[in-house]
C-alpha positions as a Markdown table, in Angstrom:
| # | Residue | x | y | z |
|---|---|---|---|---|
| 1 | Unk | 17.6 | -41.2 | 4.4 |
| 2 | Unk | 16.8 | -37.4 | 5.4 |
| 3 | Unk | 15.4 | -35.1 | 2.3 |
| 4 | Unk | 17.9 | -32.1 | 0.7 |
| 5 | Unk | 14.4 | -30.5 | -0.2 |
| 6 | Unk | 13.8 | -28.3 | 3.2 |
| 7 | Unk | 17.8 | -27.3 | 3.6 |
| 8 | Unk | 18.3 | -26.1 | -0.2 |
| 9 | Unk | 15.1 | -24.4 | -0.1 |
| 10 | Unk | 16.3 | -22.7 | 3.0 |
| 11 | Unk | 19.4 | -22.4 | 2.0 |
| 12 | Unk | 18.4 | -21.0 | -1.9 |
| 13 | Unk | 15.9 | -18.4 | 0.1 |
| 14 | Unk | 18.5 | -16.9 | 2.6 |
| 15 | Unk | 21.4 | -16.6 | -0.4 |
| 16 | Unk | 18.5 | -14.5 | -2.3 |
| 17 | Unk | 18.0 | -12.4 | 1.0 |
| 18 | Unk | 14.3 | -13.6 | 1.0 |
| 19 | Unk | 12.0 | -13.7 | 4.0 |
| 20 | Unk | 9.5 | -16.5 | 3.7 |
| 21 | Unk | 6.7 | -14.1 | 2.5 |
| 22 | Unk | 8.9 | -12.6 | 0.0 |
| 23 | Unk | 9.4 | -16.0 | -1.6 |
| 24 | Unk | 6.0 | -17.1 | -0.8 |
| 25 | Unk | 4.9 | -14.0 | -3.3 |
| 26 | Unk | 8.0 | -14.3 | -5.5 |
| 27 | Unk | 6.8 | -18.4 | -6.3 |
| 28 | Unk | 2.8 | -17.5 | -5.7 |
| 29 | Unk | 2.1 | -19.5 | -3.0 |
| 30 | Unk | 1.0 | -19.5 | 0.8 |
| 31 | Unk | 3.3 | -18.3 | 3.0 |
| 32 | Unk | 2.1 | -21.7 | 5.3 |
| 33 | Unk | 3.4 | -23.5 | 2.4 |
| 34 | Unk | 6.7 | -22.4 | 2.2 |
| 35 | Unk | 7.0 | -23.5 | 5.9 |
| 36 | Unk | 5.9 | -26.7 | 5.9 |
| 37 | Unk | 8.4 | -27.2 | 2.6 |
| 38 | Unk | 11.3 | -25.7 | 4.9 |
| 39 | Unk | 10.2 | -28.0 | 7.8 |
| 40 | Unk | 10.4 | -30.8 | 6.0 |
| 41 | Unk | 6.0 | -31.8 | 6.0 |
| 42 | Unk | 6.3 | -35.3 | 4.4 |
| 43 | Unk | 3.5 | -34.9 | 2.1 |
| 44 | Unk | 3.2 | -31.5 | -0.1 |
| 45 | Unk | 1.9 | -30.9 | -3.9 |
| 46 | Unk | 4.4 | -31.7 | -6.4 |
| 47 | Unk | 3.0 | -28.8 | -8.8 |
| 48 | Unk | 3.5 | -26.0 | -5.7 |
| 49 | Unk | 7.2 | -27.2 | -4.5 |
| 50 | Unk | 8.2 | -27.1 | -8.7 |
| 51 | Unk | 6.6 | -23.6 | -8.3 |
| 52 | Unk | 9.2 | -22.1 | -5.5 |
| 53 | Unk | 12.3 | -24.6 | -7.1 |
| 54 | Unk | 11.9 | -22.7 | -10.5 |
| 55 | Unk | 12.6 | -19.2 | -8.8 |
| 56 | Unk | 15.8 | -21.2 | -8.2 |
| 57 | Unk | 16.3 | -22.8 | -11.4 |
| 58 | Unk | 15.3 | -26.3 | -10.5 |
| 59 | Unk | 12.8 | -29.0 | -10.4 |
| 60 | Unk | 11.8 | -32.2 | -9.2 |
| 61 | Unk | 12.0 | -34.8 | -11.4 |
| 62 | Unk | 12.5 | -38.8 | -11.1 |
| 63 | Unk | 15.9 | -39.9 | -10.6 |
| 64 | Unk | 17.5 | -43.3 | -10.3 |
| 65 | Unk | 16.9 | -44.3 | -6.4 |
| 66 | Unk | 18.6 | -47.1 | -5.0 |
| 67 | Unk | 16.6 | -48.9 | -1.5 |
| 68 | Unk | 18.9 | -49.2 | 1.9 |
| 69 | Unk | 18.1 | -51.4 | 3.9 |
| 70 | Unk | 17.1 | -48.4 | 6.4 |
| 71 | Unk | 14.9 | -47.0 | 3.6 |
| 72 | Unk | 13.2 | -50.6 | 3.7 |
| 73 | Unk | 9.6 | -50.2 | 4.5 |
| 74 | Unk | 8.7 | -52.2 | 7.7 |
C-alpha cells in the first residue's frame, strides 16, 4: 500500500505557492523535515507531521484499516 502523506503534502505546498522553507517556517519545523515528509521517510514524529497538516486544515488521526494480503507482514 503506498502512503497519500508525501503527495498531499506536496501537493497542499505547491497549491499554496510554498517553497519547502516557506512551509517549513509557516508549520515551525526544519526545513530537513519537510523533506523527508515529502519523500516519503517511513518513520517521522507524529506531533511534527500534525504541525505542517494543520496549515492545511488536517490531521492524522486513526482510521479503520483493513490488512491485504500484500500489507501482511512477512
Amino acid at each position: 500500500m503506498k502512503d497519500p502523506l508525501p503527495g498531499f503534502v506536496k501537493q497542499r505546498r505547491r497549491a499554496l505557492s510554498l517553497t519547502q522553507p516557506d512551509l517549513a517556517n509557516r508549520a515551525g519545523v526544519g526545513l530537513r523535515f519537510i523533506r523527508e515528509l515529502e519523500q516519503g521517510k517511513p518513520t517521522l514524529r507524529l506531533d511534527k507531521v500534525n504541525q505542517v497538516l494543520a496549515l492545511f486544515g488536517h490531521r492524522m488521526e486513526p482510521v479503520a484499516y483493513r490488512m491485504e494480503v500484500d500489507d501482511a507482514p512477512r
